[in-house]
C-alpha atoms as an extended CHARMM CRD file, in Angstrom:
* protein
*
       210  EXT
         1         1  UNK       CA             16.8110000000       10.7970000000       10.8010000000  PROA      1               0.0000000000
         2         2  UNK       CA             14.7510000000       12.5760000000        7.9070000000  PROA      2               0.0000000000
         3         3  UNK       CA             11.9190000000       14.0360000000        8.9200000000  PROA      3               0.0000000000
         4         4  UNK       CA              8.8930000000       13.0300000000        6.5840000000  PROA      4               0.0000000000
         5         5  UNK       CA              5.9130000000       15.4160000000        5.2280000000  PROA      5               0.0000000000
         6         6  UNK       CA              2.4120000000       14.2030000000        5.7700000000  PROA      6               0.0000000000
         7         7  UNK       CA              0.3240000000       15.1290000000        2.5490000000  PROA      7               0.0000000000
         8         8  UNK       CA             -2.9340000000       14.7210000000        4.5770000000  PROA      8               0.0000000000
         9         9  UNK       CA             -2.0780000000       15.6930000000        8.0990000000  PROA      9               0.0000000000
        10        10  UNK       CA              0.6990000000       18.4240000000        8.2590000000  PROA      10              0.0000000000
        11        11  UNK       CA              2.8770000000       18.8820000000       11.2750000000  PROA      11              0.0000000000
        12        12  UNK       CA              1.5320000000       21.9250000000       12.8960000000  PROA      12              0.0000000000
        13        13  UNK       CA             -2.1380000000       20.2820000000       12.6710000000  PROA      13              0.0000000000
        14        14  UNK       CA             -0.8300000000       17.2450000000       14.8670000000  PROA      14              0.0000000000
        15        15  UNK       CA              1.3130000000       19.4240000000       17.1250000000  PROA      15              0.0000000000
        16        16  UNK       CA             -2.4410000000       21.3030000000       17.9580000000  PROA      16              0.0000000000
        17        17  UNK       CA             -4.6620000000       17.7470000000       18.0020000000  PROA      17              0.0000000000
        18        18  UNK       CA             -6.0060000000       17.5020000000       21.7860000000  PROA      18              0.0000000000
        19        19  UNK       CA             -4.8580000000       14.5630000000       23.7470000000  PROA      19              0.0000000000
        20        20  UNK       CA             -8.0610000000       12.2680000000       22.2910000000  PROA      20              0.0000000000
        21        21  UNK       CA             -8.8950000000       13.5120000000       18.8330000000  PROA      21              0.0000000000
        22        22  UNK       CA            -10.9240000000       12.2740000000       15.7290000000  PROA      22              0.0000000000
        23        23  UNK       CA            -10.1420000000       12.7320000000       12.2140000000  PROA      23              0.0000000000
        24        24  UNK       CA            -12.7290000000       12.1890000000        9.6140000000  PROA      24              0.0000000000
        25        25  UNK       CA            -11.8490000000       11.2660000000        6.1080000000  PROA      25              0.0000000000
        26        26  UNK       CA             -9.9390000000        8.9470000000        4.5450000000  PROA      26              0.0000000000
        27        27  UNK       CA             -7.1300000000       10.5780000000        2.2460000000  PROA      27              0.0000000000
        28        28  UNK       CA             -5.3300000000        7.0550000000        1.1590000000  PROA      28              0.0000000000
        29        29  UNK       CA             -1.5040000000        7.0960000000       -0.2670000000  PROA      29              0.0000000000
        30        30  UNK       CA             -0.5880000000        9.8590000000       -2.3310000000  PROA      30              0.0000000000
        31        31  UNK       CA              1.4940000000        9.7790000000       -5.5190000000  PROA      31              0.0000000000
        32        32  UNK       CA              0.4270000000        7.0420000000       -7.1530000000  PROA      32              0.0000000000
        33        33  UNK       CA              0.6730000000        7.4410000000      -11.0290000000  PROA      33              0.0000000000
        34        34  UNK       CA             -1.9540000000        7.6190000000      -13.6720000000  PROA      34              0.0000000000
        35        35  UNK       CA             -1.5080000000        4.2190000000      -16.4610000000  PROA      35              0.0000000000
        36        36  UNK       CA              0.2380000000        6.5680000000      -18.6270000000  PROA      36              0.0000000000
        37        37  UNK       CA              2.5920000000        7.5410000000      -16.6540000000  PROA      37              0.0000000000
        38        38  UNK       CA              3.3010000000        4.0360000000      -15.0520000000  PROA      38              0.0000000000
        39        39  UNK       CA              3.3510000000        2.4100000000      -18.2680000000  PROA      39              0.0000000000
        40        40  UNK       CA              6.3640000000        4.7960000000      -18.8350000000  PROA      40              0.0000000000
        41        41  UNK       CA              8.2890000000        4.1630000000      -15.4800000000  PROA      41              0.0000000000
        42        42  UNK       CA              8.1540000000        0.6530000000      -15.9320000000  PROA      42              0.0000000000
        43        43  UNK       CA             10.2780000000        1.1110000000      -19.0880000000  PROA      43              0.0000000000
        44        44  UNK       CA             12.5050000000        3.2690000000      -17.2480000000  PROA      44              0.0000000000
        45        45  UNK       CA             13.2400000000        0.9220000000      -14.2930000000  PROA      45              0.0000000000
        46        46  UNK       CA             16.4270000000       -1.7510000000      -14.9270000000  PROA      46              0.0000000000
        47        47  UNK       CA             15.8670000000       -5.2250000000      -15.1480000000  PROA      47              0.0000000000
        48        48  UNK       CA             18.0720000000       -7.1830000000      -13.0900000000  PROA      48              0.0000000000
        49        49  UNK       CA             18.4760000000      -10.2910000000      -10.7470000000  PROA      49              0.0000000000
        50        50  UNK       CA             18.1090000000      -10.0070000000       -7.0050000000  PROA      50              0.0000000000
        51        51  UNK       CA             21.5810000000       -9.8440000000       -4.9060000000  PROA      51              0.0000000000
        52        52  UNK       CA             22.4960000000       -9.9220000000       -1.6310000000  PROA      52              0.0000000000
        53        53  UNK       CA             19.8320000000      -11.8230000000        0.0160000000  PROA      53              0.0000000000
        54        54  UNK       CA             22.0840000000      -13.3970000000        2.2720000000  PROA      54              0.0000000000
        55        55  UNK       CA             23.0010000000      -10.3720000000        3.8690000000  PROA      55              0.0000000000
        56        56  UNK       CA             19.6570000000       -8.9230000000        4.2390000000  PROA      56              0.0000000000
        57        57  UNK       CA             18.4200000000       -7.9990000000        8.5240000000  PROA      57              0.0000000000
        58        58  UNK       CA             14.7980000000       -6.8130000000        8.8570000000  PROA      58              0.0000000000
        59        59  UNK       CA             15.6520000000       -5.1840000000       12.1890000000  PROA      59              0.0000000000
        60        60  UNK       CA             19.0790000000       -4.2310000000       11.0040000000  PROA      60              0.0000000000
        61        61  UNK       CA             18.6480000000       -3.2450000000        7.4980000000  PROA      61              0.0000000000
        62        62  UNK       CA             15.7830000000       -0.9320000000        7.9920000000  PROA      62              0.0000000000
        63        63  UNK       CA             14.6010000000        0.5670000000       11.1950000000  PROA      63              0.0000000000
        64        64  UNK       CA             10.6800000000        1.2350000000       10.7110000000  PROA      64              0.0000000000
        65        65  UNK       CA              7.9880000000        2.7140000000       12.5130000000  PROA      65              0.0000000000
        66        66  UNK       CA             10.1070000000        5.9220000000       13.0010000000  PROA      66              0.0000000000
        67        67  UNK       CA              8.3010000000        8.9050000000       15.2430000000  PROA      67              0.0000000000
        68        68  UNK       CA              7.7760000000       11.6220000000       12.6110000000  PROA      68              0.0000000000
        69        69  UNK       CA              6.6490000000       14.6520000000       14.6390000000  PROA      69              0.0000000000
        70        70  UNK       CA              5.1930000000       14.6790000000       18.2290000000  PROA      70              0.0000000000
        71        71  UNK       CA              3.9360000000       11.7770000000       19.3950000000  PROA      71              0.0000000000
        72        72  UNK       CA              3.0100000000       10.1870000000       16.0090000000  PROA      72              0.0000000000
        73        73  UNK       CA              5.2230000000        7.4050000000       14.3850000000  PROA      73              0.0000000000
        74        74  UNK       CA              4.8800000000        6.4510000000       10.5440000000  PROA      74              0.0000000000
        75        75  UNK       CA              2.3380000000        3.5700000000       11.4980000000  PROA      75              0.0000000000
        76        76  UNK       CA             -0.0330000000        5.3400000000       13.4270000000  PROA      76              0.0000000000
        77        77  UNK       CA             -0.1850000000        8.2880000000       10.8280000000  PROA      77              0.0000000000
        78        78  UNK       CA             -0.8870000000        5.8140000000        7.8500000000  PROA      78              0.0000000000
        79        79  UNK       CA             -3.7790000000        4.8610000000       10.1130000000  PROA      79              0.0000000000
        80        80  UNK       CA             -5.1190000000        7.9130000000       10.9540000000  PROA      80              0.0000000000
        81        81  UNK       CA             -4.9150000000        8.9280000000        6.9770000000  PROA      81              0.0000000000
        82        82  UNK       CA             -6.1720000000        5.9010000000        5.9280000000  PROA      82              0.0000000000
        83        83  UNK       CA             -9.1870000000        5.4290000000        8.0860000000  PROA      83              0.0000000000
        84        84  UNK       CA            -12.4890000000        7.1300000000        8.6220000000  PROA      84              0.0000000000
        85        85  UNK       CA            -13.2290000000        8.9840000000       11.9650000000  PROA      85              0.0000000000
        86        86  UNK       CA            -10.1910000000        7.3710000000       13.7490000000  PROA      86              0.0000000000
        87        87  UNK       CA            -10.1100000000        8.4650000000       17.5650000000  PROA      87              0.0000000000
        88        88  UNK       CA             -6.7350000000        8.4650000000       18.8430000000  PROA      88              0.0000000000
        89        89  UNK       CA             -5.2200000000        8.8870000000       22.8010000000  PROA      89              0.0000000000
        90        90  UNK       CA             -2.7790000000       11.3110000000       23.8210000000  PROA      90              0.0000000000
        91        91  UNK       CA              0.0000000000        9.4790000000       22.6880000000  PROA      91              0.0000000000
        92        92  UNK       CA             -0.9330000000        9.3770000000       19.5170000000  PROA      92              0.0000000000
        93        93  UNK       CA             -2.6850000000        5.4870000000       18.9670000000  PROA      93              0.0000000000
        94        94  UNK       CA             -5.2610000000        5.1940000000       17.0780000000  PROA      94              0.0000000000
        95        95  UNK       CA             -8.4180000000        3.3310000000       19.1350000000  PROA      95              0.0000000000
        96        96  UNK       CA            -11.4490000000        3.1170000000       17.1020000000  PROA      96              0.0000000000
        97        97  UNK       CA            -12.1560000000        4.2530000000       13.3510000000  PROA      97              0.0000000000
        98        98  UNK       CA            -13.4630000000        2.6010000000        9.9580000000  PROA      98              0.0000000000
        99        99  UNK       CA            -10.9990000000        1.2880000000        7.7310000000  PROA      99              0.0000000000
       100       100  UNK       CA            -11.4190000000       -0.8730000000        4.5170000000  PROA      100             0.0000000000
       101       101  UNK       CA             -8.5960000000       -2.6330000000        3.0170000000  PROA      101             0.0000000000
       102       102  UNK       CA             -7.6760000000       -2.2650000000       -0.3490000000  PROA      102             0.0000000000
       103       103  UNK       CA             -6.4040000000       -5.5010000000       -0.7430000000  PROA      103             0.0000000000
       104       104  UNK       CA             -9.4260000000       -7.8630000000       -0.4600000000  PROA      104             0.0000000000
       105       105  UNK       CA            -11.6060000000       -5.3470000000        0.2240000000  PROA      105             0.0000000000
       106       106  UNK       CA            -12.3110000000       -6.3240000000        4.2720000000  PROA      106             0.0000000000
       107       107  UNK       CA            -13.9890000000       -3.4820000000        6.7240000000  PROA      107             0.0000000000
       108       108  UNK       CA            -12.5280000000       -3.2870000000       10.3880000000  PROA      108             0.0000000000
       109       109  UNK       CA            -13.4070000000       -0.9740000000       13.3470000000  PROA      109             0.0000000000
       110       110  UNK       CA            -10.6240000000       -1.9970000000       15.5960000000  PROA      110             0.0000000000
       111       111  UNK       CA             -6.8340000000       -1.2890000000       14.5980000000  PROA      111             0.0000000000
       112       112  UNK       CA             -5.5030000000       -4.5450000000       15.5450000000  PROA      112             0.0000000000
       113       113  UNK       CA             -6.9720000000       -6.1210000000       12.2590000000  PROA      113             0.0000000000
       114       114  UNK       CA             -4.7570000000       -3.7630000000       10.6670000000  PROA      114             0.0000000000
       115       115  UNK       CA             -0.7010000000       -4.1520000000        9.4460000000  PROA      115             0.0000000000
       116       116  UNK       CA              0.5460000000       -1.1260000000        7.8460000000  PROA      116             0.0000000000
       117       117  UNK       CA              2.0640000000       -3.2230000000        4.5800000000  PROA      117             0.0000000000
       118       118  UNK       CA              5.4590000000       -1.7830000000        2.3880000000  PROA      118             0.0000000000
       119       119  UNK       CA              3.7350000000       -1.8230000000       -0.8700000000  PROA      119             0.0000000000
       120       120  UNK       CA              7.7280000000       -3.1640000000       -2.0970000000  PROA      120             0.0000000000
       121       121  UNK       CA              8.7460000000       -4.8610000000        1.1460000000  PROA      121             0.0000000000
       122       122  UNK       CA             11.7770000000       -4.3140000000        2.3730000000  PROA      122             0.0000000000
       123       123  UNK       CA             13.4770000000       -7.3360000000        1.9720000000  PROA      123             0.0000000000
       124       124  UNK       CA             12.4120000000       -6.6090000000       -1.8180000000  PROA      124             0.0000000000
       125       125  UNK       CA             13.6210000000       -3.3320000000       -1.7630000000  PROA      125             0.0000000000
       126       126  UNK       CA             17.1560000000       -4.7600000000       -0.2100000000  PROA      126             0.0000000000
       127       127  UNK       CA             17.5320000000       -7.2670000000       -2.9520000000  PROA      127             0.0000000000
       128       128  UNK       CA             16.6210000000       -5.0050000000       -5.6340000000  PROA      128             0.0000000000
       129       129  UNK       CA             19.4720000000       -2.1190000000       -4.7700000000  PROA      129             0.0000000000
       130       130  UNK       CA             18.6820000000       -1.2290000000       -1.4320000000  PROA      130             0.0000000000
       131       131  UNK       CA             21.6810000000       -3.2010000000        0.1630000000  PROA      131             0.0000000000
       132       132  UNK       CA             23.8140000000       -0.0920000000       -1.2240000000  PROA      132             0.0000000000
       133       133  UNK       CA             22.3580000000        2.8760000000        0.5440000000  PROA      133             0.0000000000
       134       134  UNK       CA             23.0920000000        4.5480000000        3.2190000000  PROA      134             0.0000000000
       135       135  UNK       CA             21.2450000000        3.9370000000        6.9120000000  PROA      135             0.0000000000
       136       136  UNK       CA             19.6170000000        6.8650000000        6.9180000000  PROA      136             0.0000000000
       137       137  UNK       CA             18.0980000000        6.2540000000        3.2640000000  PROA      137             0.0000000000
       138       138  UNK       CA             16.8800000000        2.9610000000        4.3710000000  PROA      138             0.0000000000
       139       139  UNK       CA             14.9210000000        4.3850000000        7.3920000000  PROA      139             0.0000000000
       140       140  UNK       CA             13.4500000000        7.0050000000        4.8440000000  PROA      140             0.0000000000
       141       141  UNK       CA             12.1250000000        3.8380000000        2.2380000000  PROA      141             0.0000000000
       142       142  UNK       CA             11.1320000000        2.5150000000        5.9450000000  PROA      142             0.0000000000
       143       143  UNK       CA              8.6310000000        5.0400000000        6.9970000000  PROA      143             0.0000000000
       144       144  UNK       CA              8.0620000000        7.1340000000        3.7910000000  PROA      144             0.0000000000
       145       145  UNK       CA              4.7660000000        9.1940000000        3.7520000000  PROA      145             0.0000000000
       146       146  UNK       CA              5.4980000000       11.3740000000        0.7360000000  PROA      146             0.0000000000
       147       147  UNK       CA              4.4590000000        8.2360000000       -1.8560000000  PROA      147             0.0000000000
       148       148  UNK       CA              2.3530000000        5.0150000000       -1.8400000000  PROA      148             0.0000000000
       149       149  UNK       CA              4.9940000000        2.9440000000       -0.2410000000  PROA      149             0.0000000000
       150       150  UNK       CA              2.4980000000        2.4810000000        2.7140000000  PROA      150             0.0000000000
       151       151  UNK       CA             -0.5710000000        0.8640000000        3.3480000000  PROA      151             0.0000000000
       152       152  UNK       CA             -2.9270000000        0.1010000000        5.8640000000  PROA      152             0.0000000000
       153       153  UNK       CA             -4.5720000000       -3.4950000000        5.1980000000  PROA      153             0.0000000000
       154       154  UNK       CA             -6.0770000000       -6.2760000000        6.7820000000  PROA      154             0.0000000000
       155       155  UNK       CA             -3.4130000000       -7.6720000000        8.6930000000  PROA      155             0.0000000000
       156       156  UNK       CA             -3.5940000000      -11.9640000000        7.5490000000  PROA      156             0.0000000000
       157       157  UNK       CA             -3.2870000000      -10.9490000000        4.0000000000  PROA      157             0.0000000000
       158       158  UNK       CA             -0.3690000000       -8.3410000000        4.9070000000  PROA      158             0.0000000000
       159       159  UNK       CA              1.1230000000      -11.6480000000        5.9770000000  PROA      159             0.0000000000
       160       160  UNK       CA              0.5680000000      -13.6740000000        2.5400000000  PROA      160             0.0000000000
       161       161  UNK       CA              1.7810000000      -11.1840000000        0.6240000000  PROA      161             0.0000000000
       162       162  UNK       CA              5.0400000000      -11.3560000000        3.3560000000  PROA      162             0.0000000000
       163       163  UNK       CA              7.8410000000      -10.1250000000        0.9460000000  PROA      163             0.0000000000
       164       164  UNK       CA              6.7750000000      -11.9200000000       -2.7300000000  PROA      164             0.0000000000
       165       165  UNK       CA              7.0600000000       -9.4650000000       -5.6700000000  PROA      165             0.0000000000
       166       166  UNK       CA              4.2530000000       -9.6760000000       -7.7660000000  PROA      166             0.0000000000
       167       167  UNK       CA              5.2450000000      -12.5650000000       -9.4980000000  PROA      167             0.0000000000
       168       168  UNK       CA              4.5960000000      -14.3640000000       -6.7300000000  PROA      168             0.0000000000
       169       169  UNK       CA              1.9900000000      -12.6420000000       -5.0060000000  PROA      169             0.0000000000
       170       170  UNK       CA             -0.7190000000      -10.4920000000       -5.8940000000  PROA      170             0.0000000000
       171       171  UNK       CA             -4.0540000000       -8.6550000000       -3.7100000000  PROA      171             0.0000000000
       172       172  UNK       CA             -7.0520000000      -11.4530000000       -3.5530000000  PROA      172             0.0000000000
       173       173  UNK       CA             -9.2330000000       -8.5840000000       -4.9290000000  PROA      173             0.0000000000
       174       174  UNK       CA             -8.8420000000       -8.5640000000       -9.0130000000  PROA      174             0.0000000000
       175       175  UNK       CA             -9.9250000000       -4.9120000000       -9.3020000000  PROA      175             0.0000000000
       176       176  UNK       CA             -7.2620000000       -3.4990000000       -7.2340000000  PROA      176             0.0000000000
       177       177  UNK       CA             -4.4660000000       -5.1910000000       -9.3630000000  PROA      177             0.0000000000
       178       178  UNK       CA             -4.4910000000       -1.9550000000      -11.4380000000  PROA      178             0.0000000000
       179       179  UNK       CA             -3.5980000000        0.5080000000       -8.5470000000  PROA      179             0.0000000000
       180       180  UNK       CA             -1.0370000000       -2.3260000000       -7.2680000000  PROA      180             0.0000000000
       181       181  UNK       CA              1.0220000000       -2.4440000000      -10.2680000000  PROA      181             0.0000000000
       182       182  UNK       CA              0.6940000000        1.5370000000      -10.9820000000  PROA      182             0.0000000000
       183       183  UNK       CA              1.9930000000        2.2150000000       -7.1360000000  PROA      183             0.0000000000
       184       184  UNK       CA              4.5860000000       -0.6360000000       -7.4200000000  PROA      184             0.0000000000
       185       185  UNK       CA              5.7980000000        0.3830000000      -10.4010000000  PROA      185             0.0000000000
       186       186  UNK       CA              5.9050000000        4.0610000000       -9.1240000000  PROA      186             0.0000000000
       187       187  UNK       CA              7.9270000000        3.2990000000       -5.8260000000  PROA      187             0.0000000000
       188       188  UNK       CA             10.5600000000        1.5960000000       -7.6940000000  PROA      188             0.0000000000
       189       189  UNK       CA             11.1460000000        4.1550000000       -9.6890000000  PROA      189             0.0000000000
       190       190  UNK       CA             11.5430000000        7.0530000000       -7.5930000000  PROA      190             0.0000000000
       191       191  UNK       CA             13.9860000000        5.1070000000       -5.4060000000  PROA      191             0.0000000000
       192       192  UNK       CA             15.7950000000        3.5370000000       -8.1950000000  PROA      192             0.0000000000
       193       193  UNK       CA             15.7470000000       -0.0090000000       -7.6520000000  PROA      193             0.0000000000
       194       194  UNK       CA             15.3190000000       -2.6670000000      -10.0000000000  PROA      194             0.0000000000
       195       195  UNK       CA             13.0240000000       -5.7560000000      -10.6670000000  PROA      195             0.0000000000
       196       196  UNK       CA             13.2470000000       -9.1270000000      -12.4800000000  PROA      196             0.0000000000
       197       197  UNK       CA             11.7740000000       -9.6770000000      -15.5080000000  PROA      197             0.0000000000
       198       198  UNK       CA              8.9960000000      -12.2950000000      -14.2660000000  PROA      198             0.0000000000
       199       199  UNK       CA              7.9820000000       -9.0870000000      -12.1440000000  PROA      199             0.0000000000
       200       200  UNK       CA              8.1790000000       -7.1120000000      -14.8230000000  PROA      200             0.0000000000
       201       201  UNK       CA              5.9500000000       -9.2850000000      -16.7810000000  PROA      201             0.0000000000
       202       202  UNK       CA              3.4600000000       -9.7460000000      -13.7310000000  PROA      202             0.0000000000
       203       203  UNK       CA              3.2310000000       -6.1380000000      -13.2540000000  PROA      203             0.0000000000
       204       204  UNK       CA              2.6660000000       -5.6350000000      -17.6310000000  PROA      204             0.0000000000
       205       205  UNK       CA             -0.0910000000       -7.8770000000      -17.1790000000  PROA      205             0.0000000000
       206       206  UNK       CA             -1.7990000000       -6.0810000000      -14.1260000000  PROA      206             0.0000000000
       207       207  UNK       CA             -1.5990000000       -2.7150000000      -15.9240000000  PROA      207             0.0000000000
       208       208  UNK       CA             -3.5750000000       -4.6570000000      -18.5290000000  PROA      208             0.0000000000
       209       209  UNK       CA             -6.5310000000       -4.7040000000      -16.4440000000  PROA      209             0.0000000000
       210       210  UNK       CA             -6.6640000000       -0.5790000000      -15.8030000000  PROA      210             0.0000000000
């Protein structure tokens, strides 16, 4: 399995947290690209129909929630960067904290109200090229902390969005639409898959708003 930097909470730092810490400050997903620069990965990324849907696993396909050093899994460190003064037990959980979703825009205290959303889900991601890597690529896309792929929202709109691109689906709150498209755009690029061109014109149109 790859082991995964955390921009906002390096290894060593965890390895020395006490069994109940807090962490203060939100640092949110890093990576994602100015207008400019989205407007030009867009152009970059092929536009192609969706395959293999029929052969697509969640469970199978792309094992998620990885533990990335310690006691910390991919989940609980996306909450822990994401939130404000987030208390966590010895093994690592988050218990209490601040977080507002991007989304729509909600404040919670308690981490329940929370899913930790694949900005491209996978099932996306497997249609759109994915099916061809490797295992260990997969689990990478899965529980990557080194772009904008993840996301800790309020958890009922995590499940609307469920795996629509965004021709189908976008955040209920208009003026995030702009960093939606720019950190869509940017994960598709870096991992080379493709979208359709009703995505492509969804995600045109967001960009319009920036």
């Amino acid at each position: 399995m790859r082991r995964i930097a955390v921009p906002a909470l390096s290894a060593v730092t965890l390895l020395l947290l006490p069994p109940a810490a807090a962490h203060a400050s939100p640092a949110g997903p890093p990576g994602v690209p100015t207008v400019v620069e989205a407007h030009t990965e867009l152009g970059a990324i092929t536009v192609a129909e969706e395959s293999h849907a029929d052969t697509y696993n969640r469970r199978k396909s792309f094992i998620h929630w990885a533990r990335v050093e310690g006691q910390c899994d991919a989940r609980e460190l996306v909450l822990i960067r994401d939130g404000e003064n987030v208390e966590t037990d010895a093994s690592c959980k988050p218990v209490s904290g601040r977080w507002v979703s991007p989304y729509d825009g909600g404040e919670w205290t308690d981490p329940q109200d929370l899913d930790i959303d694949h900005m491209v889900p996978l099932k996306q991601a497997w249609v759109s090229g994915a099916w061809a890597w490797t295992q260990d690529k997969r689990e990478a896309f899965a529980n990557s902390l080194d772009d904008s792929q993840l996301w800790a929202v309020t958890d009922n709109v995590n499940q609307s969005k469920a795996d629509k691109d965004p021709a189908r689906w976008k955040p209920p709150l208009e003026a995030f639409y702009c960093e939606y498209a720019r950190s869509w755009i940017d994960v598709k690029h870096d991992w080379g898959l493709s979208m359709q061109p009703s995505e492509k014109e969804a995600l045109t149109e967001m960009l319009a708003t920036c």
